[in-house]
PDB file of N, CA, C and O in Angstrom:
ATOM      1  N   UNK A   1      -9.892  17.381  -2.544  1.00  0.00           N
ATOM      2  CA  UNK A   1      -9.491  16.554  -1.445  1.00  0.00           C
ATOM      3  C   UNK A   1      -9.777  15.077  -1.703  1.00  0.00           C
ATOM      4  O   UNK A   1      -9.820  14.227  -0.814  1.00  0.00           O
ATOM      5  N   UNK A   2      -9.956  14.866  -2.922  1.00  0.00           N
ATOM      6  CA  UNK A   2     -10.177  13.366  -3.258  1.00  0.00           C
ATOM      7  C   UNK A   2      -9.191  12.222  -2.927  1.00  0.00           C
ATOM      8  O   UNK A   2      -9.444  11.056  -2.628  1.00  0.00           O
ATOM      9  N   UNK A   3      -7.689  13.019  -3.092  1.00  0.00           N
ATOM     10  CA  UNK A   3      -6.385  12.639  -3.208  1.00  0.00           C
ATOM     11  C   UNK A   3      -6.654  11.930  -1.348  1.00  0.00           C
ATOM     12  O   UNK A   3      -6.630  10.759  -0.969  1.00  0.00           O
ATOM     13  N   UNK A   4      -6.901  13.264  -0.526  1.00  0.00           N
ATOM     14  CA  UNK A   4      -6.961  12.342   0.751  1.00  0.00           C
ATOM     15  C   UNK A   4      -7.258  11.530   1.175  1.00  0.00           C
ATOM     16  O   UNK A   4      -6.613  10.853   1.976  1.00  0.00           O
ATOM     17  N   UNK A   5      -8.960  11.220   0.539  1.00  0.00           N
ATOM     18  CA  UNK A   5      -9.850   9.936   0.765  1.00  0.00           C
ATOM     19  C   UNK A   5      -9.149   8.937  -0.126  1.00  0.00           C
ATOM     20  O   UNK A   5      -9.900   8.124  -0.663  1.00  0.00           O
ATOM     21  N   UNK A   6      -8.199   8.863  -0.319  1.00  0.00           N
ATOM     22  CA  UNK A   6      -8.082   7.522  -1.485  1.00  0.00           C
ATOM     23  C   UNK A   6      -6.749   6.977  -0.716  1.00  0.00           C
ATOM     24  O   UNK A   6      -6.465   5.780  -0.694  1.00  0.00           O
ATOM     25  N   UNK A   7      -5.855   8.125  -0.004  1.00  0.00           N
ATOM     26  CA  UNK A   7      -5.032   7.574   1.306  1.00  0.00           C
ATOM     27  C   UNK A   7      -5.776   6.878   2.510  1.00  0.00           C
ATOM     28  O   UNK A   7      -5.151   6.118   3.251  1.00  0.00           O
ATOM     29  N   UNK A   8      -7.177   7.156   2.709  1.00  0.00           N
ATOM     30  CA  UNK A   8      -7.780   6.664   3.747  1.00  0.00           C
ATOM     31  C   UNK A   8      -7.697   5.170   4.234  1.00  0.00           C
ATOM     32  O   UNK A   8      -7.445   4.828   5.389  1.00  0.00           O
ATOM     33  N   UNK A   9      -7.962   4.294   3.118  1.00  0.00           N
ATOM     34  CA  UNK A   9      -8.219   3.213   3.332  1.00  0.00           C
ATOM     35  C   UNK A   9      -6.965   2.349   3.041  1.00  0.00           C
ATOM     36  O   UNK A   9      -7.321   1.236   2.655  1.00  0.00           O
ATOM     37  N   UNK A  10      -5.630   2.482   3.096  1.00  0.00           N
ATOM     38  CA  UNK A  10      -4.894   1.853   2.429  1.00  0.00           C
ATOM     39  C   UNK A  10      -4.755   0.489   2.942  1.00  0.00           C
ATOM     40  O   UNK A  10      -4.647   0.321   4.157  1.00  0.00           O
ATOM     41  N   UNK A  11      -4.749  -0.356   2.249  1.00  0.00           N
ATOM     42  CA  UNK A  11      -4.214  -1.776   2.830  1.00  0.00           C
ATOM     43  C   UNK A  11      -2.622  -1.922   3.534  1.00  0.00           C
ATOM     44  O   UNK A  11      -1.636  -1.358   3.061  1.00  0.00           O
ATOM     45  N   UNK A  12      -2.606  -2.691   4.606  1.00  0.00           N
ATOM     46  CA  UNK A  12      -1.486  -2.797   5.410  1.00  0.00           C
ATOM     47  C   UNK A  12      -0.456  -3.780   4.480  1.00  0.00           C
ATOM     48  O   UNK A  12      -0.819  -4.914   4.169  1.00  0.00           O
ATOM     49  N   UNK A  13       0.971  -3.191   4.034  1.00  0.00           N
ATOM     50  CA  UNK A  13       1.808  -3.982   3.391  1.00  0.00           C
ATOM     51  C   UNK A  13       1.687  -3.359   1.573  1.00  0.00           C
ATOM     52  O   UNK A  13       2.476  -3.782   0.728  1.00  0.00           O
ATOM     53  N   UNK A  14       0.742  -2.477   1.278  1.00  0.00           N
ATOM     54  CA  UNK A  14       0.948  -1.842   0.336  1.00  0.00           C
ATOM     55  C   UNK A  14       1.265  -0.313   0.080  1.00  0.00           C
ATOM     56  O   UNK A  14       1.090   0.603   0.883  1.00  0.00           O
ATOM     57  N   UNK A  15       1.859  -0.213  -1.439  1.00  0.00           N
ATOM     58  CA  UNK A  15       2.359   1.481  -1.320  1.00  0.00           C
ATOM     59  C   UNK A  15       1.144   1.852  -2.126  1.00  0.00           C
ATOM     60  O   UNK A  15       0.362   1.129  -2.742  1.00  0.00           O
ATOM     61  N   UNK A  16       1.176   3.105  -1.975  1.00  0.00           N
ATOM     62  CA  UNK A  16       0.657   4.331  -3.161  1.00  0.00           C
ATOM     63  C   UNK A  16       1.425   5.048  -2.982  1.00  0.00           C
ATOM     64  O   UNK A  16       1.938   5.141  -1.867  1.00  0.00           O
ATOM     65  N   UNK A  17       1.870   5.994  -4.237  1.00  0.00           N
ATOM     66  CA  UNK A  17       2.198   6.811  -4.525  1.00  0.00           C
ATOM     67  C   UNK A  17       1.433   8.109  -5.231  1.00  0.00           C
ATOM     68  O   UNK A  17       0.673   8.220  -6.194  1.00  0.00           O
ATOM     69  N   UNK A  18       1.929   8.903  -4.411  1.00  0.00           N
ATOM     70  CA  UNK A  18       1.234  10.479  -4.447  1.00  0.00           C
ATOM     71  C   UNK A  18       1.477  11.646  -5.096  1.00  0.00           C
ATOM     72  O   UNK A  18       2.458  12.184  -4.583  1.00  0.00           O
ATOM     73  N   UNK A  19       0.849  12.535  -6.347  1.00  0.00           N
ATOM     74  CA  UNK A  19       1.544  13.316  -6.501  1.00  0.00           C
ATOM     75  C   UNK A  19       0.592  14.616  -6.426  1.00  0.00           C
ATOM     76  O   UNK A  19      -0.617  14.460  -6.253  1.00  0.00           O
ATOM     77  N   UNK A  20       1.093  15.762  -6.545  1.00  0.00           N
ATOM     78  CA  UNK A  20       0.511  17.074  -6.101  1.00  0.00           C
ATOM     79  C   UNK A  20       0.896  18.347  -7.171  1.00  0.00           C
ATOM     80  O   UNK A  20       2.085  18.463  -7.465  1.00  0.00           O
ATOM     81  N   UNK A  21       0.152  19.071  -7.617  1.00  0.00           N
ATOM     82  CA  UNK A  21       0.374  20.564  -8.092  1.00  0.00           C
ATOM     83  C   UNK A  21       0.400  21.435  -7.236  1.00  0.00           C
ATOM     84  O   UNK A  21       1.348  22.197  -7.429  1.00  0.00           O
ATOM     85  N   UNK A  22      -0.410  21.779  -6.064  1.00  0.00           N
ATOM     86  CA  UNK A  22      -1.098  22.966  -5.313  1.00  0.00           C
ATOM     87  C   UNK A  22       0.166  23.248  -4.610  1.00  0.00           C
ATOM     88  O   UNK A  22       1.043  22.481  -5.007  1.00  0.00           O
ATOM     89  N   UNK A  23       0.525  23.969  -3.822  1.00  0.00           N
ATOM     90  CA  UNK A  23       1.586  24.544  -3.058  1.00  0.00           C
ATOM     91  C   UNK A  23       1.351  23.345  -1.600  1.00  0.00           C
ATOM     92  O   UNK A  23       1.944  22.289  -1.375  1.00  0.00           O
ATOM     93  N   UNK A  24       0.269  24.031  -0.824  1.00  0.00           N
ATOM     94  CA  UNK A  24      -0.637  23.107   0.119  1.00  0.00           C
ATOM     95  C   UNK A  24      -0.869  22.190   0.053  1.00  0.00           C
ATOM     96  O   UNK A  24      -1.416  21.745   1.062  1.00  0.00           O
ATOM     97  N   UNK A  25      -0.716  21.475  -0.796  1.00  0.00           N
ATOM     98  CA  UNK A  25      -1.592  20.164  -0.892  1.00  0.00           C
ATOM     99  C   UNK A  25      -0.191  19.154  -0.131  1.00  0.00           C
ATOM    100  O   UNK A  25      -0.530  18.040   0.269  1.00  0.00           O
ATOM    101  N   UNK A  26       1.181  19.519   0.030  1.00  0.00           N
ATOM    102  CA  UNK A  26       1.990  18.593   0.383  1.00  0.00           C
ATOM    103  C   UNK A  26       1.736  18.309   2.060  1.00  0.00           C
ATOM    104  O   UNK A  26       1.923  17.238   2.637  1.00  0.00           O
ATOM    105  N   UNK A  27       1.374  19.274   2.512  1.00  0.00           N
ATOM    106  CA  UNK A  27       1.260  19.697   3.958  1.00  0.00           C
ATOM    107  C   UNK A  27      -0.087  19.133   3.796  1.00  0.00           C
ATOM    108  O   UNK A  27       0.226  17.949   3.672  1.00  0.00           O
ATOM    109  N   UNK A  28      -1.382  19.158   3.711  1.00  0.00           N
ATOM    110  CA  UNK A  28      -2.411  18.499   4.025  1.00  0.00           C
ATOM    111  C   UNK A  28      -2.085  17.032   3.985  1.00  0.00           C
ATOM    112  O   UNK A  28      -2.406  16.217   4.849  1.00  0.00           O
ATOM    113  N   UNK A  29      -1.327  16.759   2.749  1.00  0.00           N
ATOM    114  CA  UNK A  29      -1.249  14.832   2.516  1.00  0.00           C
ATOM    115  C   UNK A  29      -0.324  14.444   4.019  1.00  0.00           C
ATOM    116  O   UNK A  29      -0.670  13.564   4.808  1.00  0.00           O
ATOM    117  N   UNK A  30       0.893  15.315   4.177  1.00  0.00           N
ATOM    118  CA  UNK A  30       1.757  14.872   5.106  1.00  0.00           C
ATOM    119  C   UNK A  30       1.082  14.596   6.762  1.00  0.00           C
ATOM    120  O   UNK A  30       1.508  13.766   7.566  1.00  0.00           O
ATOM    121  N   UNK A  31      -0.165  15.625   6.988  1.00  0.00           N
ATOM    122  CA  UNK A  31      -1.053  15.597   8.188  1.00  0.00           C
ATOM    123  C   UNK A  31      -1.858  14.211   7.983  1.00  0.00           C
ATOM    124  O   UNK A  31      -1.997  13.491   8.972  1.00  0.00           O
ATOM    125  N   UNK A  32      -2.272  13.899   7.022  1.00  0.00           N
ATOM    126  CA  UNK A  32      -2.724  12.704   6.860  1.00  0.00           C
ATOM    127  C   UNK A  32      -1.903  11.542   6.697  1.00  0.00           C
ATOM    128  O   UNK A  32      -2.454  10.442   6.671  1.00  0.00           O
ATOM    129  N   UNK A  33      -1.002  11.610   6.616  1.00  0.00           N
ATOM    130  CA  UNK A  33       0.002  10.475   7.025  1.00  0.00           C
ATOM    131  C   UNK A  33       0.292  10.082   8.367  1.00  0.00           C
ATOM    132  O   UNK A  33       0.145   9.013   8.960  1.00  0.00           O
ATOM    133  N   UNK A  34       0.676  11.045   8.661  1.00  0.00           N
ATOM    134  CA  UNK A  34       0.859  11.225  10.639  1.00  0.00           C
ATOM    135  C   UNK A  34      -0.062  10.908  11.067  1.00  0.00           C
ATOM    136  O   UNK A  34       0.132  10.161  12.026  1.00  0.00           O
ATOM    137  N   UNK A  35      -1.598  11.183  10.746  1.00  0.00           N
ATOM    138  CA  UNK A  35      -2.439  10.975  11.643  1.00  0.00           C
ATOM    139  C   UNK A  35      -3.086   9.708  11.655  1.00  0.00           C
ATOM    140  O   UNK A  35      -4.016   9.455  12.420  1.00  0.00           O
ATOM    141  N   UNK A  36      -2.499   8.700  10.615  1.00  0.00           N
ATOM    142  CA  UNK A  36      -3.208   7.642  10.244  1.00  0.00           C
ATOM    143  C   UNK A  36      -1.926   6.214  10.122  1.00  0.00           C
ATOM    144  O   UNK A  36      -1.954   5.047   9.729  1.00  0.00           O
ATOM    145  N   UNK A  37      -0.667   7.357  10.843  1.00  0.00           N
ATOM    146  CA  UNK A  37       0.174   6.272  11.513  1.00  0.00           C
ATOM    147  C   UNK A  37       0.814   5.935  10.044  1.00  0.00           C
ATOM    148  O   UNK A  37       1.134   4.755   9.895  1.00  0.00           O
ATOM    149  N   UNK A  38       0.965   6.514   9.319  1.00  0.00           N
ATOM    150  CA  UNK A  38       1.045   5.837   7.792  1.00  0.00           C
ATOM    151  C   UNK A  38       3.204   6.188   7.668  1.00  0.00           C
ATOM    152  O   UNK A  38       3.802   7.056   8.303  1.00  0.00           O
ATOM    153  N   UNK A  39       3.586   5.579   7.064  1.00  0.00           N
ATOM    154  CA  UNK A  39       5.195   5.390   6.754  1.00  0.00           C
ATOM    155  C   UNK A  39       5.220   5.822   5.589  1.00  0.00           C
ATOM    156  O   UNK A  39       4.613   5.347   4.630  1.00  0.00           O
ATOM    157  N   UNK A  40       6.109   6.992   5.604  1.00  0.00           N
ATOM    158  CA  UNK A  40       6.446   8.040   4.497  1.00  0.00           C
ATOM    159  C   UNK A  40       8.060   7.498   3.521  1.00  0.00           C
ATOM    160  O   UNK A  40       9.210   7.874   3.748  1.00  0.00           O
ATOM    161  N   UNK A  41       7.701   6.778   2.721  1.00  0.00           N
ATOM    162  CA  UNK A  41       8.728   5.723   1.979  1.00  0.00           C
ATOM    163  C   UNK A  41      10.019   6.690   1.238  1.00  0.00           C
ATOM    164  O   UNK A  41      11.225   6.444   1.263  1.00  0.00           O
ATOM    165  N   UNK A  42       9.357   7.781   0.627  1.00  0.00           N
ATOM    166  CA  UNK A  42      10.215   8.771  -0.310  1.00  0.00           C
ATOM    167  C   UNK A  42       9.191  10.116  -0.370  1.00  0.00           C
ATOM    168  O   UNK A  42       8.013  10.460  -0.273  1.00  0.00           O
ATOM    169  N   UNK A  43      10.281  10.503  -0.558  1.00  0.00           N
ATOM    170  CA  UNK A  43       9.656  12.432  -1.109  1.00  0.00           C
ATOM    171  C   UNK A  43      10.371  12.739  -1.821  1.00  0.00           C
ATOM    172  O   UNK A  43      11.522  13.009  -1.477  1.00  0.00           O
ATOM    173  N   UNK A  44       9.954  12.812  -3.091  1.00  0.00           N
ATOM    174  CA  UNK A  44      11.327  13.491  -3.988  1.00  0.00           C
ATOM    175  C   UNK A  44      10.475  14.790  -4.670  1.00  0.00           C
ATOM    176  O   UNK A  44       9.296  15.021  -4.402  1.00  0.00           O
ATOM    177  N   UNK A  45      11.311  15.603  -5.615  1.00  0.00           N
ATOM    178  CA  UNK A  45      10.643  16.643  -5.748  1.00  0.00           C
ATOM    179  C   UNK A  45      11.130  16.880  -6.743  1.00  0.00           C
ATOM    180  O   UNK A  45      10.810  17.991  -7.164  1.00  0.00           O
ATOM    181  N   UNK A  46      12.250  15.954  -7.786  1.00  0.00           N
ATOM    182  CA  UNK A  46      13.131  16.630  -8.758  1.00  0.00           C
ATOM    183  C   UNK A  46      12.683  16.103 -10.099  1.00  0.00           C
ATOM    184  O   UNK A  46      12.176  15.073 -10.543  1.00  0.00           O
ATOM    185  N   UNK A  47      13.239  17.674 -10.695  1.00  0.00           N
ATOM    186  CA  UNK A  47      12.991  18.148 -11.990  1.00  0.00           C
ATOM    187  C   UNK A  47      11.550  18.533 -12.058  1.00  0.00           C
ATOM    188  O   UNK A  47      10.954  18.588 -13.134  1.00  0.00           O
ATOM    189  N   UNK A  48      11.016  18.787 -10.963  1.00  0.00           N
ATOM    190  CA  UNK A  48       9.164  19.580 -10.817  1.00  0.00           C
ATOM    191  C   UNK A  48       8.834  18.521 -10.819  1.00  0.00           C
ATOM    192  O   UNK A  48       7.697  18.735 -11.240  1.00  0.00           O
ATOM    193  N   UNK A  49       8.877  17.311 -10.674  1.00  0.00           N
ATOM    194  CA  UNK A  49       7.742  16.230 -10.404  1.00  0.00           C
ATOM    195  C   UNK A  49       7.995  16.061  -8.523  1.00  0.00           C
ATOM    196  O   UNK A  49       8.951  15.911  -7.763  1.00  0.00           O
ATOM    197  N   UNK A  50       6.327  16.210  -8.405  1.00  0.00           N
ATOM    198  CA  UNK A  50       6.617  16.073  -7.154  1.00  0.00           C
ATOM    199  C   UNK A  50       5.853  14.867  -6.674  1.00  0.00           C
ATOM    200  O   UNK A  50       4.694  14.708  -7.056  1.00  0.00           O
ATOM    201  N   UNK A  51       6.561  13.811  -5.674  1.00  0.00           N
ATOM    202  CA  UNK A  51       6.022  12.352  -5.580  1.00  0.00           C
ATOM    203  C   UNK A  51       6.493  11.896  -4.237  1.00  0.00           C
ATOM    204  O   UNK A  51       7.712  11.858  -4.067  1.00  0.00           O
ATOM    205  N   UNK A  52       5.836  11.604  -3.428  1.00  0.00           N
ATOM    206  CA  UNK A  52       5.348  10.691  -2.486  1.00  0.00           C
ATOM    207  C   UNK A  52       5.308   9.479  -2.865  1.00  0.00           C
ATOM    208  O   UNK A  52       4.984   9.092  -3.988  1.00  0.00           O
ATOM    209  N   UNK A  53       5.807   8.475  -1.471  1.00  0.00           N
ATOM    210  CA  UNK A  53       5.691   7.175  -1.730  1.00  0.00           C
ATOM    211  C   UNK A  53       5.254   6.646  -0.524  1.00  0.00           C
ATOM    212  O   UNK A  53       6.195   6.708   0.266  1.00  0.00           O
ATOM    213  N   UNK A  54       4.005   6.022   0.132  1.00  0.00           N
ATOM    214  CA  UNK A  54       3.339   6.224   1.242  1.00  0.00           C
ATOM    215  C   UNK A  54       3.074   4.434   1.266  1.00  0.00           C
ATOM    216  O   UNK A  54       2.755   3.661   0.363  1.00  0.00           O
ATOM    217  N   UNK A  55       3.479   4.133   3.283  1.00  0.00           N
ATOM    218  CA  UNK A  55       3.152   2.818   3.060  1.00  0.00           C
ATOM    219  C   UNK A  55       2.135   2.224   4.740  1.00  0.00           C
ATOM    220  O   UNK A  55       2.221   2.845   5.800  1.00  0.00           O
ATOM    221  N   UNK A  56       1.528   1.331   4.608  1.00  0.00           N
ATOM    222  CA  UNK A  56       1.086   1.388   5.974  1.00  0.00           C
ATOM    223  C   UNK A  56       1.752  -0.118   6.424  1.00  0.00           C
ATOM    224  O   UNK A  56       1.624  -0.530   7.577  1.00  0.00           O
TER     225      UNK A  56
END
């Protein structure tokens, strides 16, 4: 859950981008977006890379 704490603090006006192996892990990051008011930029998922683009 490291991946979450490092969404925690994001600065307002910058991205990170996110990526994931676990099945779950897209659904935990996505609850933490919502709950922290955060703007979900892209989700792509192709060719098995899976990536988030997260902005506050």
């Amino acid at each position: 859950m490291a991946l979450l704490r490092a969404l925690m603090p994001l600065p307002a006006g910058e991205e990170l981008q996110v990526r994931w192996d676990e099945n779950d892990a897209k659904r935990d990051i996505l609850t933490v977006i919502r709950r922290r008011k955060y703007t979900l930029v892209s989700d792509s998922e192709d060719d098995g890379r899976k990536l988030l683009v997260v902005s506050k």
